[in-house]
N, C-alpha and C positions, 0 to 999 in steps of 0.2 A: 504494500500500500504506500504510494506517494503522497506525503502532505504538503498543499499551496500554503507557501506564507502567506500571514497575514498583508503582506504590502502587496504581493502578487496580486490575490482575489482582490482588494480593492481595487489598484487597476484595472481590474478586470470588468468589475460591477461600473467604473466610471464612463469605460467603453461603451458597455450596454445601454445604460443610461442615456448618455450623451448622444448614440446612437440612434436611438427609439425617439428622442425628442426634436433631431435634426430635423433643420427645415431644408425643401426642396427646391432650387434656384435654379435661374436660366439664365448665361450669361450674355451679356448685350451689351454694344455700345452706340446702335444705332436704332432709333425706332422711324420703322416707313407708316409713316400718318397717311392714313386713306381716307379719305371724305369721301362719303358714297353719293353717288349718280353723281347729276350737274350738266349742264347745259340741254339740252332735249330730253332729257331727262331726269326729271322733275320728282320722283320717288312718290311717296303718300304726301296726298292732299286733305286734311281734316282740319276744320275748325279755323281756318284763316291760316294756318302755316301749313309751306312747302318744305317736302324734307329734304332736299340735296341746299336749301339755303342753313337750316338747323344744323347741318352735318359740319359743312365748312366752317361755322361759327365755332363750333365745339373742336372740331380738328386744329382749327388755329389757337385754340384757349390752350390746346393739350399742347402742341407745340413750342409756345411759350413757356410753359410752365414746366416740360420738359429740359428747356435749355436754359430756364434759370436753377436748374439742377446739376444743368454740366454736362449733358447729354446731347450727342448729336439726332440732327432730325433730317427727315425728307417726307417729303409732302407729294403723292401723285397729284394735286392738284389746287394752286392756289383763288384760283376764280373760277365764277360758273362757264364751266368747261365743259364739255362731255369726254372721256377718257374710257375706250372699252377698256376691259375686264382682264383680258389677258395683257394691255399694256400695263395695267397697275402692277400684273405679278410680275412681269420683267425687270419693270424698274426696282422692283424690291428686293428681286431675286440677283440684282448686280450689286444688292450692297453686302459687305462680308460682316461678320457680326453682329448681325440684327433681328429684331423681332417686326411684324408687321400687326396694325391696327387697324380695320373696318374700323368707320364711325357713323352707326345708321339710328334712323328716329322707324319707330312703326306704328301700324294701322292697321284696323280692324271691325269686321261688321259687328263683331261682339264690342260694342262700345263699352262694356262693362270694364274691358281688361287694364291695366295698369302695371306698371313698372317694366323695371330694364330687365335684359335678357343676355347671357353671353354667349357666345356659338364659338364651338374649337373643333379640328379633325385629328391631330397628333396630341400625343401626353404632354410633352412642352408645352402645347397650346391649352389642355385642359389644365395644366397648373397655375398659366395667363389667367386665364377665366376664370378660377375659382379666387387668385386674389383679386381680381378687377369685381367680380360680383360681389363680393366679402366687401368690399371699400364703397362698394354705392349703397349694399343694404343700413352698412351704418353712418356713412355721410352724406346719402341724398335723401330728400322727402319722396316717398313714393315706392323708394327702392330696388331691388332688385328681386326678380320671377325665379333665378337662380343660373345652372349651365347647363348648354345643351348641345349633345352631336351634330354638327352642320357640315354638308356637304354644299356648299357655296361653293364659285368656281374659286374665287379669291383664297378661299381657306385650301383646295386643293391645287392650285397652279403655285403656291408659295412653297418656297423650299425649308424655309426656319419656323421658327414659332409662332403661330399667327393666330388670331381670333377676330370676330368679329361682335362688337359690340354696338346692342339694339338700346338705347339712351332710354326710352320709354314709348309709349304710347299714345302720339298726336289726336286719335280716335276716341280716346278718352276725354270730354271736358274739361274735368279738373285739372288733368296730366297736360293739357296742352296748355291751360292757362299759367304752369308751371314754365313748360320749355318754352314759353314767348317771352319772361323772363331771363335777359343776360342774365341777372344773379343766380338764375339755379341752373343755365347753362356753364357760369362758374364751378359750380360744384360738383356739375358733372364731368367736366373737363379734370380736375382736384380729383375727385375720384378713384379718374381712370388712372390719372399720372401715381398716387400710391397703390395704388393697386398693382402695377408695375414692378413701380422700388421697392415694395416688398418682398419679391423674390427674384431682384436683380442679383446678380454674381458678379 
């Protein structure tokens, strides 16, 4: 019979420990900011807002607020532009290092529904989305529905880590009289960006 010293099994139990509590990280130095639609294409239309103008609004908050973190950005598009689907994954997919972000509002005949949504296809991408939803359910009003598997072309033509985030519910009343408000498109922008650094590497 072999006896572990005591200093050994501690070690050992420190390991475990430490182990089981580690958190999961993606590492990134770049995020490709997507504003969804834009130009001829106009997204959801409910309640006086269009959603490729909501999108861009929020893609530039995240942007900023990004690079007052020290973080590089790229933008598939800074104006109502129309930009197909597979140029946004090119561009993204030339940058080395980086994660990619959908920035979409939605809409629905069930007027009832409410709050954000996060969509991922790879695990890197469901770890995105589970801290980008975690940060809206406890910093925006309204919050977040939770993640979900999305087969989007954007989330399949991307090579790195990618999600796509649905801001809330324009079809909802209440929800839209939120996102006409800058200030809680601040928040949702604030959101997304810790949401991020939380499992930045």
């Amino acid at each position: 019979m072999h006896l572990v010293s005591p200093r050994i099994l501690a070690c050992c139990l420190a390991l475990i420990v430490g182990g089981a509590g580690a958190v999961e990280t993606v590492r990134f130095s770049t995020v490709v900011i997507d504003a969804g639609h834009g130009g001829k294409d106009g997204g959801s239309a409910w309640n006086g807002l269009v959603e490729k103008k909501l999108c861009l609004d929020v893609a530039k908050r995240v942007e900023a607020a990004l690079k007052a973190k020290g973080l590089k950005t790229i933008m598939t598009r800074r104006s109502d532009t129309f930009v197909e689907l597979d140029q946004r994954a090119r561009t993204a997919n030339c940058v080395p290092a980086s994660i990619f972000v959908s920035i979409h509002f939605n809409g629905s005949r069930k007027t009832i529904i409410s709050g954000g949504e996060v969509y991922y296809r790879s695990s890197h991408g469901r770890l995105l989305a589970s801290a980008i939803s975690r940060s809206l359910k406890s910093r925006v009003p309204g919050g977040a529905r939770g993640i979900f598997h999305g087969n989007y072309k954007v989330l399949r033509a991307t090579r790195m880590p990618a999600v796509l985030v649905e801001c809330g519910y324009i079809s909802n009343k209440r929800e839209a009289l939120r996102c006409a408000d800058p200030a809680h498109r601040q928040k949702l922008a604030d959101a997304i960006v810790r949401g991020l650094l939380a499992v930045r590497k």
